[in-house]
C-alpha positions as CSV (number, residue, x, y, z in Angstrom):
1,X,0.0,0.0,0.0
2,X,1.5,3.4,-0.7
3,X,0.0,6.8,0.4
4,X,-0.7,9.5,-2.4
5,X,-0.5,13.3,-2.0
6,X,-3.9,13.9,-3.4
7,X,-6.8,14.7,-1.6
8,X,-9.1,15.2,-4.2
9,X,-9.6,18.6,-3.9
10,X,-11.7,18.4,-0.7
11,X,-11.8,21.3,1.5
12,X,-11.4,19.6,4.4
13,X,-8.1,18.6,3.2
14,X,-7.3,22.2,2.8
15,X,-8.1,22.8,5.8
16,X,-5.9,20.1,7.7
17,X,-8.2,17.5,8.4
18,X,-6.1,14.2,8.8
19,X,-7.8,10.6,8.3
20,X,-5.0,7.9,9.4
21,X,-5.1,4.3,7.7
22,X,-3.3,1.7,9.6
23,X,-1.2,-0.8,8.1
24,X,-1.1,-4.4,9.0
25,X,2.4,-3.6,10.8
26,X,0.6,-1.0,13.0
27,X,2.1,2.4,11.2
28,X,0.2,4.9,10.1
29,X,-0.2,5.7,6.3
30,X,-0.2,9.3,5.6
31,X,0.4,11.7,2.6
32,X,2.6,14.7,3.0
33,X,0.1,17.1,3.5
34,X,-1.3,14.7,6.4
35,X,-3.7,13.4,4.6
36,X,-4.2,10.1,2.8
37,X,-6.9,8.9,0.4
38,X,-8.8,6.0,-0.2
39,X,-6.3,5.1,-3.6
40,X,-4.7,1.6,-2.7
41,X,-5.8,1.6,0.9
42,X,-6.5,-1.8,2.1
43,X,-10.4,-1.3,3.4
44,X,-10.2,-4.4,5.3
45,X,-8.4,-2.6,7.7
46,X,-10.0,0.5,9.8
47,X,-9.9,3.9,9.0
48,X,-9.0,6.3,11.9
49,X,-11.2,9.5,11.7
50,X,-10.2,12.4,14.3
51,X,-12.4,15.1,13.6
52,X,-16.1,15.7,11.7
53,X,-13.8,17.6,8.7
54,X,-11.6,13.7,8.8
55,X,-15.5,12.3,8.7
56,X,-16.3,14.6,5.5
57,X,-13.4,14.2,3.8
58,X,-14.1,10.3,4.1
59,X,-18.0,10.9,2.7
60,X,-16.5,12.9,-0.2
61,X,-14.0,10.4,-0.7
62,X,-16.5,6.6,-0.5
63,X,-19.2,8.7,-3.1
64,X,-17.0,7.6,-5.7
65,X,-17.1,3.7,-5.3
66,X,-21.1,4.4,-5.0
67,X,-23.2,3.5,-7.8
68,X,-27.4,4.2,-7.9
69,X,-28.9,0.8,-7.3
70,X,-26.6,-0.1,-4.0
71,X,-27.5,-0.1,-0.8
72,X,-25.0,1.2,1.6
73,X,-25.8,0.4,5.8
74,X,-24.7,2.8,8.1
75,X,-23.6,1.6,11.3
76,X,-22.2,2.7,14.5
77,X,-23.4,4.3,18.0
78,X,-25.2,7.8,18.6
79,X,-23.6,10.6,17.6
80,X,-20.7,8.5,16.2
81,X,-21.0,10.9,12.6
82,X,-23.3,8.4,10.5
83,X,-25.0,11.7,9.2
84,X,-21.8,13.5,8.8
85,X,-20.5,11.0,6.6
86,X,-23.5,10.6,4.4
87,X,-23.9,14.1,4.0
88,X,-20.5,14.6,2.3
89,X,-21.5,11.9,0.3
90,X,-24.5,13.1,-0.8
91,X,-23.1,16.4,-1.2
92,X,-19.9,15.2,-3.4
93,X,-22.6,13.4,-6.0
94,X,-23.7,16.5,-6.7
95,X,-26.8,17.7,-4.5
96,X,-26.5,21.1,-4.0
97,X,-29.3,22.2,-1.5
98,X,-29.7,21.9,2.3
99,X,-28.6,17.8,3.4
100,X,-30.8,17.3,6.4
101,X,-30.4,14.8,8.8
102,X,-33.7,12.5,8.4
103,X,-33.8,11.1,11.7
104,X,-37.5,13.2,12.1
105,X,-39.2,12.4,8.4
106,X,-36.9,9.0,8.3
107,X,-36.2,9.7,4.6
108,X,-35.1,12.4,2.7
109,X,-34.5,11.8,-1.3
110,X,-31.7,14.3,-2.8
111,X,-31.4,14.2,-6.5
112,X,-28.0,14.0,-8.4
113,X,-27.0,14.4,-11.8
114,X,-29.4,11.0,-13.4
115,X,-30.2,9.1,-10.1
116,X,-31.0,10.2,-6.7
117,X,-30.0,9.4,-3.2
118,X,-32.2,8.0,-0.4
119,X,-30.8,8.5,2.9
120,X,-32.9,6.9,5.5
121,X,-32.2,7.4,9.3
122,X,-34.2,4.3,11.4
123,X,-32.9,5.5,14.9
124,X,-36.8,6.7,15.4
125,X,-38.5,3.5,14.8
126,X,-40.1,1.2,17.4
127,X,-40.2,-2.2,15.5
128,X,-38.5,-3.3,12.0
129,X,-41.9,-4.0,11.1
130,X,-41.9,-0.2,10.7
131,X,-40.0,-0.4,7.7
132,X,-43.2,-1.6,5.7
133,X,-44.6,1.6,6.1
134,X,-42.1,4.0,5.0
135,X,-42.2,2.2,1.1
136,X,-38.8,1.5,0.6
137,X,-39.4,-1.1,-2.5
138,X,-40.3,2.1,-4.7
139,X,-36.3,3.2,-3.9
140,X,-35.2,-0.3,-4.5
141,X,-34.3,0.6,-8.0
142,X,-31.2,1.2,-10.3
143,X,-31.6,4.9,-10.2
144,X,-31.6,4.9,-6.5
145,X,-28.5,4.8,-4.3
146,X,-30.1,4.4,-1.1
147,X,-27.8,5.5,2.1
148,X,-29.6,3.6,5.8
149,X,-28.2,4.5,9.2
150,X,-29.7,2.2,12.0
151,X,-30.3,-0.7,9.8
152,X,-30.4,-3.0,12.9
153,X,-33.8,-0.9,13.4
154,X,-35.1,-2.7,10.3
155,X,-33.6,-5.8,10.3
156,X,-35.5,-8.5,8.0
157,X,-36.7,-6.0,6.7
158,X,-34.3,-4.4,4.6
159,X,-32.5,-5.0,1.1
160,X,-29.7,-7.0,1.4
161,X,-26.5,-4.5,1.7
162,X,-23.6,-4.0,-0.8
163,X,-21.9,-1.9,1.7
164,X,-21.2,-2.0,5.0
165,X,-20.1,1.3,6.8
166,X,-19.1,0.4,10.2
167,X,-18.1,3.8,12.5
168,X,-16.6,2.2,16.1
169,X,-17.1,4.0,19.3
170,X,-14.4,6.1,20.3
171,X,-14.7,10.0,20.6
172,X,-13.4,12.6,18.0
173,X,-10.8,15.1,18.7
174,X,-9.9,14.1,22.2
175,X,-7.1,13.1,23.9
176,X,-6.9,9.9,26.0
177,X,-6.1,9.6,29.8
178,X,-2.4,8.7,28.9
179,X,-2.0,11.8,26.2
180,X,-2.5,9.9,23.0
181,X,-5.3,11.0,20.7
182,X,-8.5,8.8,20.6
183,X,-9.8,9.0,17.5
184,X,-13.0,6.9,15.9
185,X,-12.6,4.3,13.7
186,X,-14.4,3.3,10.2
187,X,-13.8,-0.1,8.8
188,X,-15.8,-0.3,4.9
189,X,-16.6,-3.3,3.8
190,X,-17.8,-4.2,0.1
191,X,-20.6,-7.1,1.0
192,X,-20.6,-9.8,-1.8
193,X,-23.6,-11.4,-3.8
């Protein structure tokens, strides 16, 4: 794996936001500017993410292995930057308005460029039985990439994933009793057929 000096232009790169990929040997894989990208990293490995801008940068930097038709889950405890992360993805395919959080109408649709982007937010419901009601077949389609934090909300009762966005507990920006940084973790996982 080798780091690259491109950020893709993301302004959270030009501001200094830093997202760490460790390597199997436990070092951290960084470009000069502090930043590395998601070009060659191995995703079966966690990404560290130290601050909301680290959490952007990431969102700006998975919307280009999206396609319309997937289904990407969301996972990870409150407040851990699920919403973060899926509005820089929404934004970097495109949408251009206000990204709102959907946790109160538990979908918002965004169009972009020729498809459109359903970001669902199941923190709110009481049984995945729920999920019936909100008619998430008519997204099920190939102009539809559809984004779903709190899947375990819905469970059975969801399309089967094709990614797996997993954000691990651990608080942004602080510093551990012992003075090292603790910083969250996101591991990505491409789910197979």
């Amino acid at each position: 794996m080798r780091c690259v000096d491109s950020c893709m232009g993301g302004r959270a790169c030009r501001q200094g936001a830093s997202i760490h990929h460790r390597r199997s040997t436990g070092s951290t894989c960084r470009s000069s500017n502090g930043v590395s990208t998601l070009i060659d990293m191995d995703l079966s490995q966690p990404i560290e993410v130290p601050t909301a801008e680290a959490m952007q940068w990431l969102g700006r930097s998975l919307a280009g292995m999206l396609s319309p038709g997937e289904v990407v889950f969301l996972k990870g405890p409150l407040g851990a930057g699920k919403t973060t992360l899926a509005q820089a993805i929404v934004r970097s395919l495109g949408y251009t308005g206000r990204v709102k959080s959907p946790s109160y109408g538990l979908i918002e649709l965004y169009p972009v460029n020729d498809f459109t982007v359903a970001h669902l937010d199941l923190y709110r419901l009481t049984s995945s039985e729920e999920v019936a009601d909100l008619g998430l077949e008519a997204y099920c389609t190939n102009d539809t990439l559809i984004l779903i934090e709190w899947p375990s909300r819905g469970e059975g009762h969801l399309p089967r994933p094709d990614w797996l966005i997993e954000i691990e507990d651990g608080p942004m920006a602080t510093t551990t009793p012992d003075g090292a940084d603790a910083q969250r973790q996101v591991r990505v996982e491409r789910c197979s057929g």
